[in-house]
MITI-688721 format. One record per atom (N, C-alpha, C): residue number from 1; x negated, y negated, z. Coordinates in nm, 4 decimals. Atoms other than C-alpha are relative to their C-alpha. Layout:
# residues N
   num          x          y          z
   NUM          X          Y          Z
...
This chain:
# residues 135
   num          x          y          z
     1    -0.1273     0.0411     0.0556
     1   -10.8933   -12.7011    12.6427
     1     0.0322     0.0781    -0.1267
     2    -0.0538    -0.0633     0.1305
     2   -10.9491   -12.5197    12.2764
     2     0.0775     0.1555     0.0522
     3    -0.0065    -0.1479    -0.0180
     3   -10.9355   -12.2017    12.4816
     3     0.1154     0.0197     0.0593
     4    -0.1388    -0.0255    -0.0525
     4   -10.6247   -12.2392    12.6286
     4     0.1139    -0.0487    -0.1047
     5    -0.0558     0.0356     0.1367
     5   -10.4875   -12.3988    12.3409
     5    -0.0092     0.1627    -0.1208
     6     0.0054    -0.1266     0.1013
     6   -10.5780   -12.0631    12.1315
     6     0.0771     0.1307     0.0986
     7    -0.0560    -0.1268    -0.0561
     7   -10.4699   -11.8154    12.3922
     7     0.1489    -0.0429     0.0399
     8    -0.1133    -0.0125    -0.0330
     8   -10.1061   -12.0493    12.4399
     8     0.0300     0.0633    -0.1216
     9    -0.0159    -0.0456     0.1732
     9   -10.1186   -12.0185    12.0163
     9     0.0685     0.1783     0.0705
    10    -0.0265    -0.1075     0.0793
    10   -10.1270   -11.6438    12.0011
    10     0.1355     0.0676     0.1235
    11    -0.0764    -0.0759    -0.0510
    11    -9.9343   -11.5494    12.3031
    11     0.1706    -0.0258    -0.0264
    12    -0.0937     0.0050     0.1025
    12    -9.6302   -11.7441    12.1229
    12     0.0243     0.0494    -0.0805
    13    -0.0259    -0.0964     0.0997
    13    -9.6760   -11.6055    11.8276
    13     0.0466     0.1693    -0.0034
    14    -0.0441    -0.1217    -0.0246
    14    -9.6289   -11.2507    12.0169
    14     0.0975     0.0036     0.0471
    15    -0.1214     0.0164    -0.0320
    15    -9.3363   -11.3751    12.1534
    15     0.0792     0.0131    -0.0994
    16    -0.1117     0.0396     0.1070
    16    -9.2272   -11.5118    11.8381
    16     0.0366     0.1342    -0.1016
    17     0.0075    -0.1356     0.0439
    17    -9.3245   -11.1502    11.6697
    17     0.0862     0.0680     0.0498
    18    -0.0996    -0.0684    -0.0568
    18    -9.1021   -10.9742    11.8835
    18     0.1499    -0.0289     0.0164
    19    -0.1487     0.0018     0.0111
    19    -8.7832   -11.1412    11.8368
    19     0.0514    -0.0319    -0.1499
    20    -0.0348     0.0325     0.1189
    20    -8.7893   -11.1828    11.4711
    20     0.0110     0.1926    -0.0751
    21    -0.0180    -0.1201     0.0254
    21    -8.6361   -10.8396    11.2997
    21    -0.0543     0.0002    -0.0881
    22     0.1053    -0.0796     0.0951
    22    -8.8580   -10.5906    11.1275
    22     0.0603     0.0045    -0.1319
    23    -0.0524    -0.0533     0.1398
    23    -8.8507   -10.5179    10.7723
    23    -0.0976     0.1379     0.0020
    24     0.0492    -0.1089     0.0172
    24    -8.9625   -10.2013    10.6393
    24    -0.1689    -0.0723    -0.0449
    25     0.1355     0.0061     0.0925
    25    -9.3674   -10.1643    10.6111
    25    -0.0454     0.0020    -0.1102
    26     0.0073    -0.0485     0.1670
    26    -9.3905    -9.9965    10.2953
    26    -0.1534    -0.0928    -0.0387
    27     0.1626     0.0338     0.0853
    27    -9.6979   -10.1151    10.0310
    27     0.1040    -0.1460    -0.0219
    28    -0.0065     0.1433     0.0385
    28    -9.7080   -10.4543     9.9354
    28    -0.0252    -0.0062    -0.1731
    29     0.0763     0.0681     0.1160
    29    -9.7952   -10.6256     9.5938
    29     0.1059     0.1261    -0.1047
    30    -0.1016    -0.0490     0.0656
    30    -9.6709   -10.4255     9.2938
    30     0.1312     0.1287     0.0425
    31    -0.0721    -0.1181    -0.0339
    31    -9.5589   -10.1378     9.4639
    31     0.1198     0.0023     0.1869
    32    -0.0899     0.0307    -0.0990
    32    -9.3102   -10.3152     9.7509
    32     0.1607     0.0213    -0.0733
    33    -0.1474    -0.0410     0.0087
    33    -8.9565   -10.2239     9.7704
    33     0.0671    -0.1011     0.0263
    34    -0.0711     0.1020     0.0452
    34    -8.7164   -10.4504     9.6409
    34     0.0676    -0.0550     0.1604
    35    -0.0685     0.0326    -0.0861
    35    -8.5458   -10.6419     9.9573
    35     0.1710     0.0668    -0.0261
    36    -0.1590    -0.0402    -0.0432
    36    -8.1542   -10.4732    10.0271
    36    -0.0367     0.1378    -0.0795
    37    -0.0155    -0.1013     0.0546
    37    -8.2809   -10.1306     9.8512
    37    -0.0926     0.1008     0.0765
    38     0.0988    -0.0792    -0.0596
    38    -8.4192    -9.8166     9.9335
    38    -0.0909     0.0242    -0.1525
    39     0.1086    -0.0269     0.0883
    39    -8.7487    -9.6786     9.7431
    39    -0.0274     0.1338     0.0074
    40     0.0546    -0.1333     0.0290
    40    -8.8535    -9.3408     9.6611
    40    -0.1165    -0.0040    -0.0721
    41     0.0465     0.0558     0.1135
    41    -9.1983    -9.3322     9.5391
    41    -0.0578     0.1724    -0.0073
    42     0.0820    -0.1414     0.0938
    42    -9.4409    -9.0633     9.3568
    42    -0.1214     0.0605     0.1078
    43     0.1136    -0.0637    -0.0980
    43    -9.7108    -9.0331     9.6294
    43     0.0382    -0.0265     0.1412
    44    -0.0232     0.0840    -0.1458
    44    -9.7509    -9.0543     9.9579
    44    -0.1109    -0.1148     0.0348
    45     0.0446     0.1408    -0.0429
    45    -9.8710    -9.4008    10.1474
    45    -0.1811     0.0403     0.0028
    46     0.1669    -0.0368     0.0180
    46   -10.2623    -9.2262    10.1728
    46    -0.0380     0.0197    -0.1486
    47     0.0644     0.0048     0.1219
    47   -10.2956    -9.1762     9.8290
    47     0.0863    -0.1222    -0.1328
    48    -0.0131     0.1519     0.0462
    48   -10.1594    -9.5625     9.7480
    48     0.1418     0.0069    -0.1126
    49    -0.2141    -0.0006     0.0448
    49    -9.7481    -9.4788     9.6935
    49     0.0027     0.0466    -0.1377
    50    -0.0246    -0.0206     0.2053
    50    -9.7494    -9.4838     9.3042
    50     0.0994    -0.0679    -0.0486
    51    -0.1468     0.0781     0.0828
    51    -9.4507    -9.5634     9.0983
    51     0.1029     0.0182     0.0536
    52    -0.1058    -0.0237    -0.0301
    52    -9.1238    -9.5753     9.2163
    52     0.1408    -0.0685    -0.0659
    53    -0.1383     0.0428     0.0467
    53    -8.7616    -9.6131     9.1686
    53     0.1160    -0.0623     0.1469
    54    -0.1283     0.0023    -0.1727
    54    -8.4705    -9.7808     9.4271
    54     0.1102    -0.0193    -0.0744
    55    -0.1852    -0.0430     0.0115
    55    -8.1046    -9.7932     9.4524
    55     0.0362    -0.1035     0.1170
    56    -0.0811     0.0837    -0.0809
    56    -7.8721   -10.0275     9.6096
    56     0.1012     0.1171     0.0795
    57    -0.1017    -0.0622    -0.0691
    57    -7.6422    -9.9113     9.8849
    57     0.1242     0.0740    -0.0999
    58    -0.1328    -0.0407     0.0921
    58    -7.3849    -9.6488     9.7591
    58    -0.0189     0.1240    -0.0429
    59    -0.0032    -0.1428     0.0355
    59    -7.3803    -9.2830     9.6065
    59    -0.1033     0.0199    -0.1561
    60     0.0639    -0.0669     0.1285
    60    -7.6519    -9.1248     9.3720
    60     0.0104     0.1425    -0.0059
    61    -0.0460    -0.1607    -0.0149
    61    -7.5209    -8.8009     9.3052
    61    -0.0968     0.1054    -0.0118
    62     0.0765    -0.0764     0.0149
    62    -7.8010    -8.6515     9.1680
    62    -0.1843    -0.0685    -0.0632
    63     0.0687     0.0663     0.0562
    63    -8.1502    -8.7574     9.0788
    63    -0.1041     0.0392    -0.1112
    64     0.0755    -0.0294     0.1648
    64    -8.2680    -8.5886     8.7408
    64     0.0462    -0.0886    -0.0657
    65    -0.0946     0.1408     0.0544
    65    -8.0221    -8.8964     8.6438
    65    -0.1649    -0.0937    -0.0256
    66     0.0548     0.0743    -0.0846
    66    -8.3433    -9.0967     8.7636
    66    -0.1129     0.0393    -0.0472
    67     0.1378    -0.0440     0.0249
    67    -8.7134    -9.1737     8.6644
    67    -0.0855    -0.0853     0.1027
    68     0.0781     0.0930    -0.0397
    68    -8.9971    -9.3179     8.8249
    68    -0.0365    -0.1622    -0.0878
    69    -0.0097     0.1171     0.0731
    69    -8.9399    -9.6655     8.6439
    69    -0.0795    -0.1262     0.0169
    70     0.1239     0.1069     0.0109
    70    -9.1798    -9.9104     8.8003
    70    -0.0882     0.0151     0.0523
    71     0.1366    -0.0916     0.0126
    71    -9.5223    -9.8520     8.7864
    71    -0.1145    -0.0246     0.1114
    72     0.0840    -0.0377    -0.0926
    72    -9.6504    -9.9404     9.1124
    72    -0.1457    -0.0006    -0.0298
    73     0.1531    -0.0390     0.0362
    73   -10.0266    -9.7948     9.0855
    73    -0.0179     0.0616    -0.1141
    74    -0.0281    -0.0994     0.0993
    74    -9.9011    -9.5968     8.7731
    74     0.0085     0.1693     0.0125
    75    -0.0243    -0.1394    -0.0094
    75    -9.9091    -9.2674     8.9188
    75     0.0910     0.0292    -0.0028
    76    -0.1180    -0.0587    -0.0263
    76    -9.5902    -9.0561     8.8566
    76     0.0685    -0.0947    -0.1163
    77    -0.1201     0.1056     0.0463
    77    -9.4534    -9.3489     8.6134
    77     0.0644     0.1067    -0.0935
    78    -0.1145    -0.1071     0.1715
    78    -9.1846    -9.2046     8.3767
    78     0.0133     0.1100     0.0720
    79    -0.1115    -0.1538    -0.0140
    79    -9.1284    -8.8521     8.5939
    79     0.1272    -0.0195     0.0647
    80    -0.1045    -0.0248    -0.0624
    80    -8.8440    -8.7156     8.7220
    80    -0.0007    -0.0575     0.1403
    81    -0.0004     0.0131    -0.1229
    81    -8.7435    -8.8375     9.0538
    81     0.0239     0.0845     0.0949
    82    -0.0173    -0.1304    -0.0774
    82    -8.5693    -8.4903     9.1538
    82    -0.1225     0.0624     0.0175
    83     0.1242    -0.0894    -0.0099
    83    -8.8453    -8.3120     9.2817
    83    -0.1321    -0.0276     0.0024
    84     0.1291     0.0370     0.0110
    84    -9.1194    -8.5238     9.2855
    84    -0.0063    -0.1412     0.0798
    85    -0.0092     0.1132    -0.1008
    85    -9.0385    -8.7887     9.5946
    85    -0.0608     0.0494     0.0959
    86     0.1072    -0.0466    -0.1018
    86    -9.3315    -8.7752     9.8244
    86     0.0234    -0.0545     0.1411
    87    -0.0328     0.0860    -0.1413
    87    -9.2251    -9.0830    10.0514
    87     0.0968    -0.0828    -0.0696
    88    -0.1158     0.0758     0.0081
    88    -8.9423    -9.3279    10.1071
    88    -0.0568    -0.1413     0.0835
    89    -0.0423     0.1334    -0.0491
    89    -8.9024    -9.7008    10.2187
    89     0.1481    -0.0662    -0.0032
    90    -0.1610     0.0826     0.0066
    90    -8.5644    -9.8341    10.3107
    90     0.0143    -0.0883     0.0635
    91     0.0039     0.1593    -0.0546
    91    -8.5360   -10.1812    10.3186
    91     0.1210    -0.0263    -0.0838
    92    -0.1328     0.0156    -0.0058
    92    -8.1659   -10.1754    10.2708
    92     0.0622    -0.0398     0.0805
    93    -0.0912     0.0239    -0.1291
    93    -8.0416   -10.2376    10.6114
    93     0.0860     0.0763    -0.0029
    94    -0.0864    -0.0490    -0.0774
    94    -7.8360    -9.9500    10.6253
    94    -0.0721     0.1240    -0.0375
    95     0.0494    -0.1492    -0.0310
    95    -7.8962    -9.5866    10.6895
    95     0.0527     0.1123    -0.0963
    96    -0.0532    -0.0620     0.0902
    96    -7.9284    -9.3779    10.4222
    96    -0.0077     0.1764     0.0454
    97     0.0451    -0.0994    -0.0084
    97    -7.8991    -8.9986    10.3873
    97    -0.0754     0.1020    -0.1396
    98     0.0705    -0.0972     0.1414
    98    -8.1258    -8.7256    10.1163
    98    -0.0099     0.1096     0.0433
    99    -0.0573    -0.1661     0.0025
    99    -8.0489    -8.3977    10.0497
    99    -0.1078     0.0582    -0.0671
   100     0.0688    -0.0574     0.0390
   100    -8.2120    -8.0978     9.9214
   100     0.1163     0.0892    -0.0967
   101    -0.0739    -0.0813     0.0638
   101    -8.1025    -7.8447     9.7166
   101    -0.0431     0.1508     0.0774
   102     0.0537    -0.1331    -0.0480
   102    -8.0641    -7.4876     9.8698
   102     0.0940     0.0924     0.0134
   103    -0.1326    -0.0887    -0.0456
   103    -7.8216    -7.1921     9.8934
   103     0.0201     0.0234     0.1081
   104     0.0038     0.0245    -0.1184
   104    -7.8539    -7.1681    10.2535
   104     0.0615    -0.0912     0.0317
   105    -0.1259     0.0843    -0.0585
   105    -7.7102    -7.4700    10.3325
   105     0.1029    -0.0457    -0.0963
   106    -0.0998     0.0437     0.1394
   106    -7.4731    -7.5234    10.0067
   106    -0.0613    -0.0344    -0.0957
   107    -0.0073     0.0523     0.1367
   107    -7.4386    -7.6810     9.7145
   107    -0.1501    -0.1497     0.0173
   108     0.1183     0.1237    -0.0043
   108    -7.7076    -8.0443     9.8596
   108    -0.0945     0.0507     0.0952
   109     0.0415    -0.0572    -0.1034
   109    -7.8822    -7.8166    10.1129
   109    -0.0343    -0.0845     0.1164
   110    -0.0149     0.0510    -0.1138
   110    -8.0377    -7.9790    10.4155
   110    -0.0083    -0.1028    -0.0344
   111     0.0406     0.1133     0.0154
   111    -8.0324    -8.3304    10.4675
   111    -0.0460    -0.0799     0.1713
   112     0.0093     0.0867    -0.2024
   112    -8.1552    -8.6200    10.7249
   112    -0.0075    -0.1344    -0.0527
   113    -0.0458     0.1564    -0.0057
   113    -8.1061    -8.9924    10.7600
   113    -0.1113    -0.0615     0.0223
   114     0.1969     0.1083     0.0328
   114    -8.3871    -9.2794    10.6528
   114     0.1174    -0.0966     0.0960
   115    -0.0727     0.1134    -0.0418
   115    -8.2454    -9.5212    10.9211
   115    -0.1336    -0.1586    -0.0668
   116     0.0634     0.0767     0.0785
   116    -8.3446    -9.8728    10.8020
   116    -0.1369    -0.0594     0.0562
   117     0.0845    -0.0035    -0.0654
   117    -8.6542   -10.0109    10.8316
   117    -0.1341     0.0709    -0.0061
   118     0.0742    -0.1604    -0.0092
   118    -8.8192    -9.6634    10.7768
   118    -0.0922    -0.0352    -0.1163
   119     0.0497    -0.0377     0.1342
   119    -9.1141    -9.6388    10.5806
   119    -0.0989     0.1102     0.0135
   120     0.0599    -0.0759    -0.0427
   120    -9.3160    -9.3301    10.5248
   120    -0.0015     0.1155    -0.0641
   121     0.0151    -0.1055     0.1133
   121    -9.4122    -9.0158    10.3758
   121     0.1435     0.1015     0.0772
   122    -0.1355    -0.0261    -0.0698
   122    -9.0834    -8.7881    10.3929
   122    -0.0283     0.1654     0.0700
   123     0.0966    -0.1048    -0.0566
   123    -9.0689    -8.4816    10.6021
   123    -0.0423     0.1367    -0.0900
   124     0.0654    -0.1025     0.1118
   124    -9.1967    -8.1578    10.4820
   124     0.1212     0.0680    -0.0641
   125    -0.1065    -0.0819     0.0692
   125    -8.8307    -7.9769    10.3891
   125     0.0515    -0.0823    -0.1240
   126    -0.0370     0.0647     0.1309
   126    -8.7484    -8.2959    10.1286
   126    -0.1265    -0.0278    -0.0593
   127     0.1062     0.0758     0.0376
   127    -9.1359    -8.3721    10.0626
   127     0.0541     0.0681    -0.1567
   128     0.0394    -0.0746     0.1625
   128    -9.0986    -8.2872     9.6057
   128     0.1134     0.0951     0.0569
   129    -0.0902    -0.0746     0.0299
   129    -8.7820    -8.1578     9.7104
   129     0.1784    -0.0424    -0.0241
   130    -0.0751     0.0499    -0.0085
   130    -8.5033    -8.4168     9.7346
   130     0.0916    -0.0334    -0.1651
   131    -0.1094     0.0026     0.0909
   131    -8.2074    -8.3993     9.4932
   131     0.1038    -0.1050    -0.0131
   132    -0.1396     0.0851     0.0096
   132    -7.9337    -8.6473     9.5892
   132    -0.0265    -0.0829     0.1418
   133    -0.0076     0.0849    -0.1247
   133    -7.8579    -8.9170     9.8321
   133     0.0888    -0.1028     0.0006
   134    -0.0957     0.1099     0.0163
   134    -7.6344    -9.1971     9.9521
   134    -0.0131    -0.0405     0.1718
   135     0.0219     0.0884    -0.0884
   135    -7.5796    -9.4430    10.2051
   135     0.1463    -0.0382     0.0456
């Protein structure tokens, strides 16, 4: 009886897992990303995120504006954010985009879209290279 009692348990709970919507993974404890924002942090997720900064839905034109402001694990606290965003978490619910800087493709060079949800080290053309972004 316990044993069918434990195997109705969990196979509910995988039910119930699957219809309840995801939030972004991202780190937990000091270094979780605010609920409705995205996150940019100083490391990537293997060497335990670091400090980061987020933003509410909407236009950041540029991000030398921008420091690493909360201290996470303390790595990175206080730098620049241009140029030194290793990974992202967007737990905004909407789909943001981040640019680069490059003469090749203009004035924000390439960009690509964190749909929400997303958490993760970013790819290699914005890894310490991302300039601007918006949503």
């Amino acid at each position: 009886m316990k044993r069918k009692l434990a195997v109705g348990l969990a196979a509910f709970a995988a039910v119930l897992g699957m219809n309840t919507p995801a939030f972004a993974a991202g780190p937990g404890g000091a270094e979780a990303c605010p609920s409705g924002t995205i996150c940019l942090y100083y490391n990537s997720p293997q060497y335990g995120w670091g400090s980061f900064e987020n933003w509410s839905p909407g236009w950041v034109p540029h991000l030398s504006d921008h420091t690493f402001r909360h201290w996470g694990n303390g790595s990175g606290y206080g730098q620049q954010v241009q140029d030194n965003a290793a990974s992202v978490v967007n737990n905004s619910g909407v789909t943001w985009t981040l640019c680069t800087r490059s003469s090749v493709y203009g004035p924000y060079g390439a960009c690509e879209q964190i749909q929400p949800n997303y958490s993760g080290v970013l790819d290699d053309f914005l890894y310490n290279n991302v300039i601007s972004m918006h949503s």
